[in-house]
Every structure is written in C-alpha cells, then in structure tokens.
C-alpha positions in Angstrom: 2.1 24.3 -13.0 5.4 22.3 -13.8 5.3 19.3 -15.6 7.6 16.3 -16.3 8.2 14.3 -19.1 8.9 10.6 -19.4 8.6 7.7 -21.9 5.2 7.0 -21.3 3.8 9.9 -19.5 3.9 13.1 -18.2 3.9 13.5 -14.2 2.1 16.6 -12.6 4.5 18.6 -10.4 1.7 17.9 -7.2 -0.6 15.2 -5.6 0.3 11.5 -7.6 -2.4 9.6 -5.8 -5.9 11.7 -4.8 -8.3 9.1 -2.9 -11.5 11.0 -1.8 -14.5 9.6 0.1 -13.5 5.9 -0.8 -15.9 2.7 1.0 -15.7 -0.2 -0.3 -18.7 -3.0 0.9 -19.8 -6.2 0.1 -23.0 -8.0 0.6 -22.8 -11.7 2.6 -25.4 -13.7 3.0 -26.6 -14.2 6.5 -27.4 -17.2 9.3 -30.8 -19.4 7.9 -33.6 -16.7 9.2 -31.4 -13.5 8.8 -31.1 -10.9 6.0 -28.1 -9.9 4.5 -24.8 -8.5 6.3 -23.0 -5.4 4.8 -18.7 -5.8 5.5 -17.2 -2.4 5.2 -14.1 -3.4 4.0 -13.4 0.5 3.7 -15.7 3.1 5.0 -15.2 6.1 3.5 -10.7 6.6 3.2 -9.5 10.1 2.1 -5.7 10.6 1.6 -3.1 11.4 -1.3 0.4 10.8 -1.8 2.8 13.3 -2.7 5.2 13.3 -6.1 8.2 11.3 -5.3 6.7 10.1 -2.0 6.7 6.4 -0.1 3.6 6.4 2.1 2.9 3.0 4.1 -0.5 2.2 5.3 -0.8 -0.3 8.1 -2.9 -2.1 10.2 -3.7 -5.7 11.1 -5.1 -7.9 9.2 -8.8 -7.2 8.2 -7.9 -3.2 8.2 -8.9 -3.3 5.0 -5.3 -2.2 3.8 -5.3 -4.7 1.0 -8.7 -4.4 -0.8 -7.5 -0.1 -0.7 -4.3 -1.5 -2.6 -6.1 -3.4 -5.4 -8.5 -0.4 -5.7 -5.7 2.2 -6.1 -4.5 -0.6 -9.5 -8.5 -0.8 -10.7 -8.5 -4.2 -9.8 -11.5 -3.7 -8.1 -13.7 -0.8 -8.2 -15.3 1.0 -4.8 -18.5 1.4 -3.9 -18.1 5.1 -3.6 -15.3 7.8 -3.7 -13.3 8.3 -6.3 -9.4 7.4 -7.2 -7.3 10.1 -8.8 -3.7 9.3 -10.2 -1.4 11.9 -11.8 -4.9 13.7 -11.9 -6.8 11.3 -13.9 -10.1 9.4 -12.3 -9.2 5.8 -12.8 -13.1 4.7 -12.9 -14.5 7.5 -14.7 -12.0 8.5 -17.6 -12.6 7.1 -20.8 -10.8 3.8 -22.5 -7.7 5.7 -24.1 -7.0 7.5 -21.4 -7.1 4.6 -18.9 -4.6 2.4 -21.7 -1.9 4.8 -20.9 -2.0 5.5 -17.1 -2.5 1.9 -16.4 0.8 1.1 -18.2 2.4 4.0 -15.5 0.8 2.3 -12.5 2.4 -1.4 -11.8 1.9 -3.1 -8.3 4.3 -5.6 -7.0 2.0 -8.9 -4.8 3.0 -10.2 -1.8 3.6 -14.1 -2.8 6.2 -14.2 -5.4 5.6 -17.8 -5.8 2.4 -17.5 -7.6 2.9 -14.1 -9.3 5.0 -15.2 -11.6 4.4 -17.6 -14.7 5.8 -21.0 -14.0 5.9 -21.2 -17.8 7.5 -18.6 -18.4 11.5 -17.5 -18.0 12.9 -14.7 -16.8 13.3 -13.0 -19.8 9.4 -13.7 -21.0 8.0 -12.3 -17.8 9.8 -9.2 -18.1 8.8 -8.6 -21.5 5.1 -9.7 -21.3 4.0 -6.2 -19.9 5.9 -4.8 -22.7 4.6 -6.6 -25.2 0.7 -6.6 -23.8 1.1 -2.8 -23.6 2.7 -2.5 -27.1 5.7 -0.6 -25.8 8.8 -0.8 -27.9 11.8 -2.1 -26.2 15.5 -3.7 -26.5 17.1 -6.7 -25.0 19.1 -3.5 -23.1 15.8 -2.6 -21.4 15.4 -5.9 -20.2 18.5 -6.4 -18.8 18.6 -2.9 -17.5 15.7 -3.5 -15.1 17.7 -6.5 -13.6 20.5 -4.9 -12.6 18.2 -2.1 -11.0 17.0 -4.6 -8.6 20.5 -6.3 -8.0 20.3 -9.5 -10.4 23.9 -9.1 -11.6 25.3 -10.2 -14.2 21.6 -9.9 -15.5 22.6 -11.9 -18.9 22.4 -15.3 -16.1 19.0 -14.7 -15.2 17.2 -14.9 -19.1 16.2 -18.0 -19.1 15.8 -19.4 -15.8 12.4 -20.3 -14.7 10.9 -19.0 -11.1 11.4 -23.0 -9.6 15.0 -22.2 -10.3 15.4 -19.2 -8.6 15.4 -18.3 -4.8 12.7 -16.4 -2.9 14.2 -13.4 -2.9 15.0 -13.8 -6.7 11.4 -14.1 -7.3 10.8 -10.9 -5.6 13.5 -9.0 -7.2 12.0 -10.3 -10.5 8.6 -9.0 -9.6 10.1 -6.0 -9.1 12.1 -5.7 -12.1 9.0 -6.2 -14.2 7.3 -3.5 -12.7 10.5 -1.1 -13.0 11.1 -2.0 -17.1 7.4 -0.3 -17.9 8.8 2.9 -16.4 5.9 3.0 -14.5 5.1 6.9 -12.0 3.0 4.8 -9.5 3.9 1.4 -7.8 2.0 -0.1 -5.3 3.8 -3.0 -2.7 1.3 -5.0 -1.2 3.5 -6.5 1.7 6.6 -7.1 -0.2 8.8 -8.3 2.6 6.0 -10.3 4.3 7.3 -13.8 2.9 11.2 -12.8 3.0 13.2 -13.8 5.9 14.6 -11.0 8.4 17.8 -11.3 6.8 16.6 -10.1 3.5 13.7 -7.6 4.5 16.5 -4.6 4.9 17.9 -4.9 1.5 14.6 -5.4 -0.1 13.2 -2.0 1.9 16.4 -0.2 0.7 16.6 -1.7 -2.6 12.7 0.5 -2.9 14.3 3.2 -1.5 16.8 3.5 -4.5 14.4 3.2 -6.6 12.7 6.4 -5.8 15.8 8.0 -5.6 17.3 7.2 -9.0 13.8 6.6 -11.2 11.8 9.2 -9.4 9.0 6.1 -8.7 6.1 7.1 -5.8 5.3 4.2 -3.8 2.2 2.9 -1.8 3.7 0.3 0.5 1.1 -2.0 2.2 2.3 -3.5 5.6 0.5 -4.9 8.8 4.5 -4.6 10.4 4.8 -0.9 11.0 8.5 -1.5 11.6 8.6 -1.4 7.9 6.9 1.6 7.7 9.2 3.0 9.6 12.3 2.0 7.9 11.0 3.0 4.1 8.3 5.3 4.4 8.0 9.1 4.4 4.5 9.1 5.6 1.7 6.9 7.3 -1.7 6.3 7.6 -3.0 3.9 10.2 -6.5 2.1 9.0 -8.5 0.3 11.3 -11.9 -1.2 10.4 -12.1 0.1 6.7 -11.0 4.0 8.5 -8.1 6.0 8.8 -7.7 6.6 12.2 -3.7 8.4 12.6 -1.6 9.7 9.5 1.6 11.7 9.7 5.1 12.3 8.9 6.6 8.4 9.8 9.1 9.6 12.5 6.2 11.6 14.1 3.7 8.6 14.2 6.4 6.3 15.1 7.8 8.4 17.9 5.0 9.9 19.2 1.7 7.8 18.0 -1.4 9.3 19.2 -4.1 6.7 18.6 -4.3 3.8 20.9 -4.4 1.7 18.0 -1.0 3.1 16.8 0.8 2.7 20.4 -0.2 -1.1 20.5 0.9 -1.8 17.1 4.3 -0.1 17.9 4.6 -2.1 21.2 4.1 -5.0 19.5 7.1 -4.6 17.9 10.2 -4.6 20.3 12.9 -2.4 18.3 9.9 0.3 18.2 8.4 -0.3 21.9 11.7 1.8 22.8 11.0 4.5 20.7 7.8 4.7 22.2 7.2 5.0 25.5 3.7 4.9 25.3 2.6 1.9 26.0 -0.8 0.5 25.7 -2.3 -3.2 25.8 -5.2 -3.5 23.7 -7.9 -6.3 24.7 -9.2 -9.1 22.2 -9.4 -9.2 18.3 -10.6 -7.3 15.6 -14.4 -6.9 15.3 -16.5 -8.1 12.2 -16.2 -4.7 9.7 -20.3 -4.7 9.5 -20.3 -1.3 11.0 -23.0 -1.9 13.3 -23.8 0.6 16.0 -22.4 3.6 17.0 -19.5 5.3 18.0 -15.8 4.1 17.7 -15.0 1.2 16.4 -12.1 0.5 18.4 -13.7 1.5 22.0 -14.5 -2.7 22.9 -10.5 -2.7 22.8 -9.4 0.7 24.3 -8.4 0.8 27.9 -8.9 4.6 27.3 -12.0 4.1 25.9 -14.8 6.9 27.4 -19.1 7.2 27.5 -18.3 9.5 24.1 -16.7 6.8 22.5 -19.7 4.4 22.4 -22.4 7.3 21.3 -20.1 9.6 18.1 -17.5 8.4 15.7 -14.6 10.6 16.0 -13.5 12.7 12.6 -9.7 12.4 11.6 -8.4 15.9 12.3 -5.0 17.4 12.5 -3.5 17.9 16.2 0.0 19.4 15.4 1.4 19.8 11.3 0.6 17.5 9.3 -0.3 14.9 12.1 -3.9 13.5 12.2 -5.8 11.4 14.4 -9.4 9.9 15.0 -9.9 9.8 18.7 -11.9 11.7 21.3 -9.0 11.9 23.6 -7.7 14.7 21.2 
C-alpha cells in the first residue's frame, strides 16, 4: 500500500473518511403524562470519502447533516457506528494517537462572526492552533496561509481584529487557520451559507484550489445542492438521520433518482433545467422520532406506494456507483 508523507502525518493511499453504521439519538423529555421521546438525529449513516475527494452531503434542515459533521471532528460522539479517518477510529484509539490526527482534521463553521476571537487579531488566531498543538512554525507560515486564501498583501491583515474585517474576510480567515495546521481532513459546515451570491463562487473555487494545490479532502455540508454541484465530486442526500441517494455529483444532479433529490433540485432554478424531473413534494419535515414503519419520506411522496408505509427501503446501487433508498427502484 502507498503511503504519503507530510509534516504532521502520513496519508493512506485509500478511504480518508470510513463512517460505518453511524446513529446518533438523543433522549427529550415528553408532554406532562408521556414518557420519553428518542430524536434520531442519524439512524444508522454508512459512507467514506476518497483521498483527495470533495464530497457534499445535503438535505434540509433537520437532515441531520450537521450533527454527522461535528461527529466526523469528535465534537460529539455517536450513539453507535464507528468513525475512521486516515484508518484510525476517532472514539476508540488511544490519547496519543488521537493528539496527532486531530491536529490533521480542522473544520471550518458556518458563522464566521462568532468563530473567531474578538480578542484576538489576525495574526493570534492563526497561530493559536499552532501553538495549542505545539507545532513549530515561522511568521512565513503565517503569512503563507493568507495568501492561500486570497488575503494579499498578507503583512495588512496581522493585526486587524475580526470587527475590522468584512464578511468574507472573516471566512477567508477561518479558512486560513485551518489551512496553516496542514491539516489531510477539513470539514465545511455550510461555508457559503452567510456570504452573499456574489461571493459564494469564489469562496467554492477558492476550496477547489485548495485541493488541488495542498492535496486537502473535503466534507462540505450544504442544505443548497447547487453548491454541491459546483464543488463537489460526490453526494450523499440524507433525509431524516438516512442516506437516501449518493453518487458521482453530475450523475445525482442530472439524473436524481430519489424523490427527495428531484424536489431539492427543482427548488433550485439554475438546476430545475438540468433536471427535468420534476416533483412537488407536500408539507414539512417530520419529527426524526422514527416512529412507525416504512419510509420516512412516503407522507410527502406523490409517488409514494402500499410498500412504502409497511418496509424501509435499503440504499442500494442502481447503475455504478449511484445509490438510492426507494421502492420505486
């Protein structure tokens, strides 16, 4: 097996990201007279990402995309299933082991008004990862990882605070203090959400570069699947805590099977012309209890059949490396 090198690791020639089996629940407390309610934030989510890879996972809000973001960092840890990065389990490997892939795993938040240290300057929030994680470093690092995200000349941006800087500043600095720990694994938790349309493009290709010149895998976290589109390689739909399509981008974009997938790309105009499948799906997302049977998505189907309400469909491949959970396949 070929192996990599880098400052701070050394990156298996395979799978970056293994997630097997992963649910994620939490208790809540029910009405006065009522035990107990069990929301399935994730019910049982298997994929991996490639070396080198961008996958996106979508879906609207409530999917469950976030809380499998902050799982993949070991900000939270799953009720079952396990999380593999660069091979290594991230909640059953021991202490030392964890120290040194957590410094090769960064994730970059959505708001990059309150992910940054008012306190601190430019400069200071760069180097704090650096300096929590002991890794040596120059001034030359620090500026290095500014001009990667386009924050030129870099020298101007030292000691200015986050309330002097503009939104897309903030990002880019978020960014850049993810890229100076020369990190293997980033995960983007919707970070064009709070950008205007003007800037989402150069923020989707600045990523892009990034894999392309530092080698960097990417989870990307959307609920717009246009973004998906424009900066992934790959895509898993989640609905409900479950991964109901995943597939090459173009292939899910272009021809979605899922009715899930063909409403979220109709909702989007650019896309609805890629697709011309169109669907209308009815209402809003259910409460992820998991009660009762069958699929979860059947109360909003149009194409929704008797089989639907009794067995859960199983994700399984309908042409190469395109998957989907529906009983119409």
């Amino acid at each position: 097996m070929n192996t990599t090198s880098t400052a701070h690791y050394t990156v298996i020639e395979m799978e970056i990201l293994r997630i097997d089996g992963v649910k994620k629940y939490y208790t809540k407390k029910g009405l006065s007279g009522s035990g107990p309610r069990v929301i399935r934030a994730l019910d049982g989510v298997s994929l991996s990402v490639e070396n080198g890879e961008i996958y996106s996972v979508v879906g609207e809000t409530g999917s469950g995309k976030s809380t499998l973001g902050r799982i993949v960092v070991g900000l939270i840890s799953p009720t079952a299933g396990s999380v593999r990065v660069n091979g290594t389990d991230i909640f059953t490997s021991g202490r030392k082991e964890l120290k040194k892939l957590r410094s090769s795993v960064q994730v970059i938040f959505q708001d990059p008004y309150s992910s940054l240290n008012p306190r601190f300057n430019v400069r200071q929030i760069i180097e704090e990862p650096l300096k929590l994680n002991k890794i040596p470093f120059t001034r030359e690092d620090i500026l290095d990882s500014l001009r990667s995200v386009g924050l030129i000349p870099p020298e101007d941006f030292l000691p200015r605070y986050p309330h002097e800087l503009s939104g897309g500043q903030r990002q880019r600095v978020a960014i850049a203090r993810s890229v100076v720990m020369k990190p293997m694994f980033i995960v983007a938790d919707e970070p064009v959400s709070m950008l205007d349309a003007s800037m989402r493009a150069s923020f989707l290709d600045l990523i892009a570069s990034l894999r392309k010149e530092r080698g960097i895998s990417m989870m990307l976290i959307s609920h717009d699947i246009s973004t998906s589109y424009y900066a992934s390689d790959r895509t898993g739909v989640l609905y409900l805590g479950k991964l109901v399509e995943e597939g090459p981008t173009d292939r899910v974009v272009e021809n979605p099977l899922h009715p899930y997938t063909k409403a979220l790309i109709q909702a989007i105009p650019s896309l609805g012309k890629v697709s011309e499948k169109k669907v209308d799906i009815k209402g809003a997302i259910r409460s992820a209890t998991g009660e009762g049977t069958g699929c979860q998505f059947r109360d909003r189907c149009v194409f929704a059949i008797e089989k639907c309400g009794v067995e859960e469909p199983e994700l399984r491949e309908v042409e190469k490396g395109h998957s989907v959970a529906c009983h119409l396949y």
